[in-house]
N, C-alpha and C positions, 0 to 999 in steps of 0.2 A: 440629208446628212452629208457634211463636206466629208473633204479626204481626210482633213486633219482627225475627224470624229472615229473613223475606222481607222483603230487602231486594233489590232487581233491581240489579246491578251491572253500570257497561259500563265498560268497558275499550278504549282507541283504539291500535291498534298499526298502523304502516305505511298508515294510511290507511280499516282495517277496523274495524268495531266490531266488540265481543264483548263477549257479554251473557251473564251470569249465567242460566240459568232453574230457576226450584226448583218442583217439582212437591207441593203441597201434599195433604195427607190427603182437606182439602173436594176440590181436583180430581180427585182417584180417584174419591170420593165420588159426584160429581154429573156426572162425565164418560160418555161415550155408547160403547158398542162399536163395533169396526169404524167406525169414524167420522173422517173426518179433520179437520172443523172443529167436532166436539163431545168426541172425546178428550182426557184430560186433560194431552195436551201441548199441545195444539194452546189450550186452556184457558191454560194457564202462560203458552205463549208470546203472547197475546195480551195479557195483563197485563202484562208483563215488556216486551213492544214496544210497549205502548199503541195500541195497533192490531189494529183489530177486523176484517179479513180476513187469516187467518194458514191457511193448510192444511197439514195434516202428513203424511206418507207413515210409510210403513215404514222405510227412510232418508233421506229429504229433507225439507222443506219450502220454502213461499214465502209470503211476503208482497205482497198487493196492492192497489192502489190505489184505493179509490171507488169513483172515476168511471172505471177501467179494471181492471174484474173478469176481464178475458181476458189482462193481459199481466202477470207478477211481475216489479215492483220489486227483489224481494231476494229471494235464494235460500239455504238452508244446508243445509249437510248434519249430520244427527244421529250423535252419537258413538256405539260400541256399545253403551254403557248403554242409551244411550236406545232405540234398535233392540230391544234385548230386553226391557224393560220395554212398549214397543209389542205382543210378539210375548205373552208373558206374558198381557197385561192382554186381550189379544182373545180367548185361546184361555180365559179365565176363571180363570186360575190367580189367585195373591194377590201383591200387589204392596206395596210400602210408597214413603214418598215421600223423594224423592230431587234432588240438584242437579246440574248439568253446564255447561257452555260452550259456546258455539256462536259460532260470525265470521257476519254477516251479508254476502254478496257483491252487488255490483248486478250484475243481469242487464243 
């Protein structure tokens, strides 16, 4: 995927954003196992939000604040792609890079 391809796109419906996230070659790459704020979602979506506390689950994530590492801002939930590409990438199988959509919710 060139540079030009990652493009982070948001989208405002209803009051929610929804953001684009595209999982690059380099973030498989240089992304950490079992890891939720080193996995190369949790990578993506740090870029994609510009915001550098992002933790990613098996199906959720949240974004947090600074100066309050205890409480998320925003929560999302991951689509199935993404869940199984999580589930894939830990168990060591091969993975390639991919896009999806996700609504950020306030908590």
């Amino acid at each position: 995927m060139s540079k030009e391809t990652i493009k982070e796109t948001v989208r405002v419906t209803t009051g929610n954003k929804k953001y684009k996230i595209f999982v690059t070659k380099h973030d498989i790459e240089s992304g950490d196992w079992h890891s939720c704020i080193g996995c190369p979602l949790s990578i993506a979506f740090r870029r994609a939000l510009n915001h550098k506390y992002v933790l990613v689950g098996a199906k959720y994530g949240e974004v947090f604040r600074e100066e309050q590492k205890d409480k998320a801002i925003f929560k999302f939930n991951l689509p199935l792609s993404a869940q199984k590409f999580i589930k894939q990438y830990d168990e060591g199988k091969p993975v390639k890079p991919f896009n999806f959509w996700i609504t950020l919710n306030k908590t």
